[in-house]
C-alpha positions in Angstrom: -17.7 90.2 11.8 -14.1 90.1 9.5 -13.4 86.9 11.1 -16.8 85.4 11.2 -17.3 86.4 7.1 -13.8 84.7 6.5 -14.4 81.7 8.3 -18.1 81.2 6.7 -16.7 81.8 2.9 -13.5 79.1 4.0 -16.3 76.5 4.8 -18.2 77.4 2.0 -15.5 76.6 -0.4 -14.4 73.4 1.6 -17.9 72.2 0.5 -17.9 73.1 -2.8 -14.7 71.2 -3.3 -16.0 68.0 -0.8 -17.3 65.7 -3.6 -14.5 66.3 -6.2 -12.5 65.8 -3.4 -13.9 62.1 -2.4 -14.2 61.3 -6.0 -9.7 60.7 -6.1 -9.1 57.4 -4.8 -5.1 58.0 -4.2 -5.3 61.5 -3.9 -1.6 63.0 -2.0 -2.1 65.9 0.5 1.1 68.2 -0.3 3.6 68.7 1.7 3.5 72.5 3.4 7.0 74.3 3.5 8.6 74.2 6.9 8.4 78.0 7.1 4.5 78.2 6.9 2.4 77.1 9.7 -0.9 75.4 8.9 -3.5 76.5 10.8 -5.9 74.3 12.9 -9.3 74.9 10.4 -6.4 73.4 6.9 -5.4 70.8 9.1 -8.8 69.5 10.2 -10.4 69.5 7.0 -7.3 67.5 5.8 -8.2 65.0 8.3 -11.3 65.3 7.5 -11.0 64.2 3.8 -8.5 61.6 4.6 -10.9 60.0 7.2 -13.7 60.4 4.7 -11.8 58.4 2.2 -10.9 56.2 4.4 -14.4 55.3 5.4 -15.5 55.3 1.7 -12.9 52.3 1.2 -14.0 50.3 4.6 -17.7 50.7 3.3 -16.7 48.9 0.0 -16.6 45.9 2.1 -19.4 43.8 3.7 -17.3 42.5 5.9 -17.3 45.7 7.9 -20.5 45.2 8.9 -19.5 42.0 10.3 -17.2 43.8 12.2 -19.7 46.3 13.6 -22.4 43.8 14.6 -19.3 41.6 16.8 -18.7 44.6 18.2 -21.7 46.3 18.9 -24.7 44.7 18.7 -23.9 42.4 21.6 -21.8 44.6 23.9 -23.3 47.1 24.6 -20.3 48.3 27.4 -18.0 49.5 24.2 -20.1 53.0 24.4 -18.3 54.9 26.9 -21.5 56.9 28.1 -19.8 59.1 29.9 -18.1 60.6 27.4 -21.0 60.7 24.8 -24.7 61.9 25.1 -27.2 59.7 25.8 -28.8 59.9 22.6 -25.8 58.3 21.2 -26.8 55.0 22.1 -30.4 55.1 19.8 -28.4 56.7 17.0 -26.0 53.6 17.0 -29.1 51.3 16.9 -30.8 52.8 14.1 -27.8 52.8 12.1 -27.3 49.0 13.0 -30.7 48.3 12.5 -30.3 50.0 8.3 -26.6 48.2 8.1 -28.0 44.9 9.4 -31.3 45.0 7.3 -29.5 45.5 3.4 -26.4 42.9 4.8 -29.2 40.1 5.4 -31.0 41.2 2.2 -27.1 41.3 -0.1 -26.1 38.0 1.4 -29.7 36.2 0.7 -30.0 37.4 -2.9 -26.1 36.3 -3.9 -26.9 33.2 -2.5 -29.9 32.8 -4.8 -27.3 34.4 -7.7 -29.9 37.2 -7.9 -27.2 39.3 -9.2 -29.6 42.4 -9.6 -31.1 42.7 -6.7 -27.7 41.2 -4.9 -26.0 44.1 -6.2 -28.4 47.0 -5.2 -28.4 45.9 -1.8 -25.1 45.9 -1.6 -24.8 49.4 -2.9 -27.0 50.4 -0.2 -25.5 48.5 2.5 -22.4 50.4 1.3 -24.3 53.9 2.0 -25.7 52.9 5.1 -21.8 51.9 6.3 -20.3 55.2 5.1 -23.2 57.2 7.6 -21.8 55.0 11.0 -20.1 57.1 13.6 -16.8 55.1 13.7 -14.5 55.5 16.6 -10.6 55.3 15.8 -10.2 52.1 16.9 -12.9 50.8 14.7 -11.0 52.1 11.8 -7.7 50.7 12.8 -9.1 47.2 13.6 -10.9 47.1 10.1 -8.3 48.2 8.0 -6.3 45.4 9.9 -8.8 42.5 8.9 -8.6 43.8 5.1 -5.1 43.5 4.7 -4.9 40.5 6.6 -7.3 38.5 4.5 -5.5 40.1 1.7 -2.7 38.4 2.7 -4.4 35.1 3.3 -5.5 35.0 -0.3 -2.0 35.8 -1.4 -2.7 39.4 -2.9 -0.1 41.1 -1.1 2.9 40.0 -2.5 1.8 40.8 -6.2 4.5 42.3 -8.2 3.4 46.3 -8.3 4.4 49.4 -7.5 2.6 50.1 -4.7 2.4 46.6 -3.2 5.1 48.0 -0.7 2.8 49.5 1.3 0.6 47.0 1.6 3.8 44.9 2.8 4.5 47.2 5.7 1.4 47.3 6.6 1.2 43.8 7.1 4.8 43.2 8.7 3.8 45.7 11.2 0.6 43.8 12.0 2.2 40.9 12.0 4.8 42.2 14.9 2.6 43.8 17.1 -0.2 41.0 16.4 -3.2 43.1 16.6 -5.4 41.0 15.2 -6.1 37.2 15.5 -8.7 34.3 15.7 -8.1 33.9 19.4 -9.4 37.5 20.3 -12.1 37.5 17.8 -13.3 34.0 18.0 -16.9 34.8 17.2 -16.2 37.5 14.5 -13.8 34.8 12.4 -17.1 32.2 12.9 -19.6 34.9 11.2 -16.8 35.0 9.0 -16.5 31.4 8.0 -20.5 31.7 7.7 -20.6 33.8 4.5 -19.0 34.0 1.1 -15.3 34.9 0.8 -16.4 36.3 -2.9 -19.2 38.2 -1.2 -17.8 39.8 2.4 -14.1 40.1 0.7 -14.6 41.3 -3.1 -12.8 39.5 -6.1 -9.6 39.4 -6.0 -8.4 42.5 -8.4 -11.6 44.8 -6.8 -10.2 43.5 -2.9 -6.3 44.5 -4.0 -7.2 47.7 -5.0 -9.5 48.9 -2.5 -6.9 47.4 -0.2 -4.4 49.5 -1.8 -6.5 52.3 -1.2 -7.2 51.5 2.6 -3.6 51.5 3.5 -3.4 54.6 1.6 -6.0 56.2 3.4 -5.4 55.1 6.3 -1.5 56.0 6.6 -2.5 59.9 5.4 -5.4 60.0 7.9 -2.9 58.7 11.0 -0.2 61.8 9.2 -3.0 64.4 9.3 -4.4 62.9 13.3 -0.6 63.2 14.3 0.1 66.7 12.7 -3.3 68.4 14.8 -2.5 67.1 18.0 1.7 68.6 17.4 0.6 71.5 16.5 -1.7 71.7 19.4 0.5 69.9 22.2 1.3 73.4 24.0 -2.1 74.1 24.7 -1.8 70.6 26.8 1.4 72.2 28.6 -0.5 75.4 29.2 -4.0 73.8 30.4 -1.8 71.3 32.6 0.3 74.2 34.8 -3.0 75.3 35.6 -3.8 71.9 37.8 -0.2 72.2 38.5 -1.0 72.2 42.6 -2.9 68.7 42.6 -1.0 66.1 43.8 -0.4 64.2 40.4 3.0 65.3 38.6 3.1 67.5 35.7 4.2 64.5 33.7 1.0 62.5 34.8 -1.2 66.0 33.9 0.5 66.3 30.4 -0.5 62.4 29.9 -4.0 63.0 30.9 -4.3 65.8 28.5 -2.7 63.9 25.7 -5.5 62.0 26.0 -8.1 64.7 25.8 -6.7 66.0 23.1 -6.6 62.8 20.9 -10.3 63.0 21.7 -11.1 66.2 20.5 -9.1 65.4 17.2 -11.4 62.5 16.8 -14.6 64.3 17.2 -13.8 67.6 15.7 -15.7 68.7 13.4 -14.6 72.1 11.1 -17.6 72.7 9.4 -19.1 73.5 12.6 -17.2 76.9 12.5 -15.6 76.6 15.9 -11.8 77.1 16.9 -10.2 74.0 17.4 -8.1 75.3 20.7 -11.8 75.9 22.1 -13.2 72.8 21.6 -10.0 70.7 22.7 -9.8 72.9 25.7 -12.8 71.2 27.4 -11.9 67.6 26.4 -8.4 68.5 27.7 -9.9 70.0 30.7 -12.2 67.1 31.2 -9.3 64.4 30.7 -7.2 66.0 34.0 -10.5 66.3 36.4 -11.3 62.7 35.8 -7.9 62.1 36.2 -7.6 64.0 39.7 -10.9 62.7 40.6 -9.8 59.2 39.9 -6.8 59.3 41.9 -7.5 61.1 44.9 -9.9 58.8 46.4 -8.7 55.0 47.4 -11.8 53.9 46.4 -12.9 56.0 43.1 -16.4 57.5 42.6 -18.0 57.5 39.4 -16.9 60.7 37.5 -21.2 61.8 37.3 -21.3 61.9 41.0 -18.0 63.7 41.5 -19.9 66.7 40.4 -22.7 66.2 43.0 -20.5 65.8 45.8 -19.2 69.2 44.8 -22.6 70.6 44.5 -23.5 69.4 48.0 -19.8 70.6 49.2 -20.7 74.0 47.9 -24.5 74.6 48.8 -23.3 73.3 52.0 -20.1 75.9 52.4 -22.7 78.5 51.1 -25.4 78.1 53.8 -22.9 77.7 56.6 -21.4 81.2 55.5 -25.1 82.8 55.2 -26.7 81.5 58.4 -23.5 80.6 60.9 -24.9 77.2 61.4 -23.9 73.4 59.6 -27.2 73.1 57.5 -28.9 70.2 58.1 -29.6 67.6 55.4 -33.8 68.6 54.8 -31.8 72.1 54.3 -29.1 70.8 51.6 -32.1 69.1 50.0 -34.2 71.9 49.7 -31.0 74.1 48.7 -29.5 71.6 45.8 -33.0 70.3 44.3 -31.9 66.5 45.2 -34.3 64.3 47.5 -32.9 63.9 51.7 -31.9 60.1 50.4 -29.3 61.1 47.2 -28.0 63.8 50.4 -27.3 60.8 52.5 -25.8 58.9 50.1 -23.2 61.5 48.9 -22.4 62.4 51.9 -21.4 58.9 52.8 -19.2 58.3 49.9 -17.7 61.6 50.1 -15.9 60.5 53.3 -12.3 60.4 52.6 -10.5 56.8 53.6 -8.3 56.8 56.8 -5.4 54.4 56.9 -5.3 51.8 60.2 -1.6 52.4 59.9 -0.9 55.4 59.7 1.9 56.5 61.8 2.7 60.2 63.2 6.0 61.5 63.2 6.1 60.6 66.8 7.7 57.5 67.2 5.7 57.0 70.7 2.4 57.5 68.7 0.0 55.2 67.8 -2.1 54.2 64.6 -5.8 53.6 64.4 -5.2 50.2 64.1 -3.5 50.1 67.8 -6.8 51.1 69.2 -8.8 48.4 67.6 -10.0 44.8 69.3 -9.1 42.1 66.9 -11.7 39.0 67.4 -10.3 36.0 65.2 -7.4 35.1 67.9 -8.0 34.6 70.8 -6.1 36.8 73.5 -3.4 34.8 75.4 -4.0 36.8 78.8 -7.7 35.8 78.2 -6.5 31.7 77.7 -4.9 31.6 80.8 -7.6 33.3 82.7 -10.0 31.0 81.4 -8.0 27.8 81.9 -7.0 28.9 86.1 -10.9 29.9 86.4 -11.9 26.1 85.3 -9.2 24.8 87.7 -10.6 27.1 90.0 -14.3 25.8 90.1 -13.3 22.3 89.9 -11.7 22.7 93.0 -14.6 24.4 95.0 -16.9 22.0 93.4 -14.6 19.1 95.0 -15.0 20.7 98.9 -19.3 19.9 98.4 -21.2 16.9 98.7 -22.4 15.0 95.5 -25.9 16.2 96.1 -24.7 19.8 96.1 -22.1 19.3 93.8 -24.9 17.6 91.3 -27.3 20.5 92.3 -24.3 23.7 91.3 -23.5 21.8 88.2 -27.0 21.6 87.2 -28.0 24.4 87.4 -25.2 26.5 86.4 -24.5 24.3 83.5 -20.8 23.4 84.9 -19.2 20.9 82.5 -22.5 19.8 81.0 -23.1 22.8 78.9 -27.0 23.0 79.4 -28.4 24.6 82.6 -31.5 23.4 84.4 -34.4 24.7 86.2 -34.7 23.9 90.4 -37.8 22.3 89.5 -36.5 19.6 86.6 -33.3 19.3 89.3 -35.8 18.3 92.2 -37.8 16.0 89.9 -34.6 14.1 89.2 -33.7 13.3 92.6 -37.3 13.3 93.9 -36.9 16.8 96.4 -39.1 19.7 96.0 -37.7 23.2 94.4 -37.9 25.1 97.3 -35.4 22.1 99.5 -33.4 22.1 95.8 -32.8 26.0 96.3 -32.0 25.5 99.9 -29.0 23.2 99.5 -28.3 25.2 96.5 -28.2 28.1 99.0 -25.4 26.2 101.6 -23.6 24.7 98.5 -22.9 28.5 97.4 -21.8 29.9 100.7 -19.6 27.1 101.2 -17.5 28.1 97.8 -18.0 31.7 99.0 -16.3 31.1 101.9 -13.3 29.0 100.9 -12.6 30.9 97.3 -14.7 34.2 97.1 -11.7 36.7 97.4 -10.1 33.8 95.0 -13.2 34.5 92.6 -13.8 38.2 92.5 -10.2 38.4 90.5 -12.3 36.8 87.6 -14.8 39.4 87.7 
């Protein structure tokens, strides 16, 4: 109850001060003495704020919304769903929806130079930008197109104090060459559509919210950076855990790196929660995927990974109560999933064999020793074929032309189609029972000069 008292009165006054704290524009976190160690709940709300100032400066600009539209509204595929909920996806829509409707409304009324009603809507699309859900890269990427277009219109090289910053900003941009026409092609054309004046600010108001930005932006990436270092040995001691899996420790750290960024993103301290909690399942998450993903040659969606161990483990479960392998009505019945999602798991649950793999043995032999390749034809198989057609040719020599016509006929030797004893006995005017006759003394003639010759071939 001590800690749960403490913790409510520490939000408590970190709300009190939230709106004097977004009114500073340029407002310096200090610096904490070496000897002290911040605590996760002071760093997050420092991130916090600096991410909240950050977004307050992005929102100043229509152009963000811009941004948002190119790259939401038509691609869908930038919402990782697995990571999210699934309500994520209408709350992303209705917040387009709001951004789009005042941006349309801002840009028609300063084309009419309806400066009133121009200026409310803008205001509001301003709210409505501040309330999106940004992602980090989102943020990056739009304080990237600010200063650049500050830099187009020549703002960044003004003689002031804190120009600097702006300058290395833009010389690190410029190097890495994050952002360009040629991988935005159809934001820069929505660009080109509008009014520089409008999307972009004048030029004093678009320097120092600019200014600001970079500010923002470098103290926010400061804050992001301190959380995850002060939180890196919970990734070491997370990762020993799935030390026995076949991926290095290395790999493991990486993967939980990952999660960890992750839950620095989405944190949020007002909730009341312990940070090491919360990034303990994204960090958790992050390795399983990453065991999941690479133990399989072909990889299975991460949401069914967790079926196939459902089925795995009703399945070990039944087998140890009744002695028997359950059968797959029984797994259905047991797991609450119909007899065709059984099927299918259990198909793709399979694990791959390779056609070459080799015991230690060097007189062993590989799957793929046992299999009957068809695209070549076998060379013992040639040469059979080619004697059994010399073969024939000569028996067929030893007969008569009417019983070498009749054989050829009828077993389709060297003509390709076989006929009936009846079209045979029309076409040289005999009946079919004299056509099977001489068929009859044709065939025990070959049997008697090449029948043992023959049965090799059979």
């Amino acid at each position: 109850m001590a800690y749960l008292t403490e913790h409510a009165s520490r939000q408590h006054s970190a709300l009190v001060n939230k709106k004097t704290t977004l009114n500073v524009a340029n407002q310096h976190v200090p610096k904490v003495s070496e000897g002290v160690e911040n605590s996760n709940f002071d760093i997050a709300r420092k991130l916090n704020n600096q991410k909240l100032h950050l977004i307050n400066a992005l929102a100043q600009f229509p152009v963000s919304a811009l941004w948002l539209f190119n790259q939401y509204e038509k691609n869908n595929s930038s919402i990782d769903m697995e990571d999210e909920e699934e309500g994520l996806a209408s709350d992303l829509a209705t917040c387009l929806a709001e951004i789009k409707k005042h941006f349309v409304l801002a840009s028609q009324y300063n084309n009419e130079n309806n400066q009133g009603l121009a200026a409310y809507h803008k205001q509001q699309l301003s709210l409505a930008l501040q309330s999106f859900p940004y992602t980090f890269n989102d943020l990056n990427k739009l304080t990237d197109l600010i200063v650049s277009c500050c830099d187009l219109r020549g703002l960044c090289e003004t003689n002031s104090k804190h120009s600097d910053a702006l300058m290395r900003h833009l010389s690190c941009l410029k190097q890495k060459n994050r952002l360009n026409k040629t991988n935005y092609p159809a934001l820069f054309s929505a660009i080109a559509l509008h009014d520089a004046s409008f999307i972009f600010l004048s030029n004093s108001e678009m320097y120092d919210q600019a200014l600001a930005i970079t500010i923002a932006e470098k103290l926010w990436q400061q804050a992001r950076q301190e959380l995850a270092t002060a939180n890196s040995r919970l990734v070491l001691f997370i990762a020993n855990q799935y030390k026995s899996g076949f991926l290095d420790f290395d790999d493991l750290v990486q993967e939980g790196q990952t999660g960890l960024l992750k839950a620095v993103d989405k944190f949020d301290y007002q909730l009341g929660f312990q940070f090491s909690t919360y990034a303990g399942y994204w960090i958790r998450q992050a390795i399983s995927r990453a065991l999941s993903r690479g133990e399989r040659l072909v990889r299975v969606p991460c949401g069914q990974v967790a079926n196939i161990n459902k089925v795995y483990r009703a399945k070990n479960e039944r087998s140890a109560l009744t002695g028997i392998e359950p059968s797959v009505k029984e797994l259905a019945e047991y797991t609450k999933l119909s007899e065709t999602e059984i099927f299918s798991i259990l198909t793709f649950a399979q694990t791959a064999q390779s056609l070459e793999n080799y015991d230690d043995d060097d007189d062993a032999f590989a799957p793929i020793d046992y299999l009957e390749q068809h695209i070549f034809a076998h060379a013992l198989q040639t040469i059979a074929d080619k004697e059994l057609a010399q073969l024939l040719s000569k028996a067929i020599e030893t007969l008569n032309p009417r019983e070498a016509k009749i054989i050829c006929e009828h077993f389709g030797v060297e003509t390709g189609t076989e006929m009936t004893l009846q079209e045979i006995g029309s076409e040289l005017n005999l009946t079919r029972e004299r056509v099977r006759q001489i068929q009859v003394i044709a065939l025990n003639k070959i049997k008697t000069s090449f029948g043992q010759q023959l049965m090799y071939f059979l």
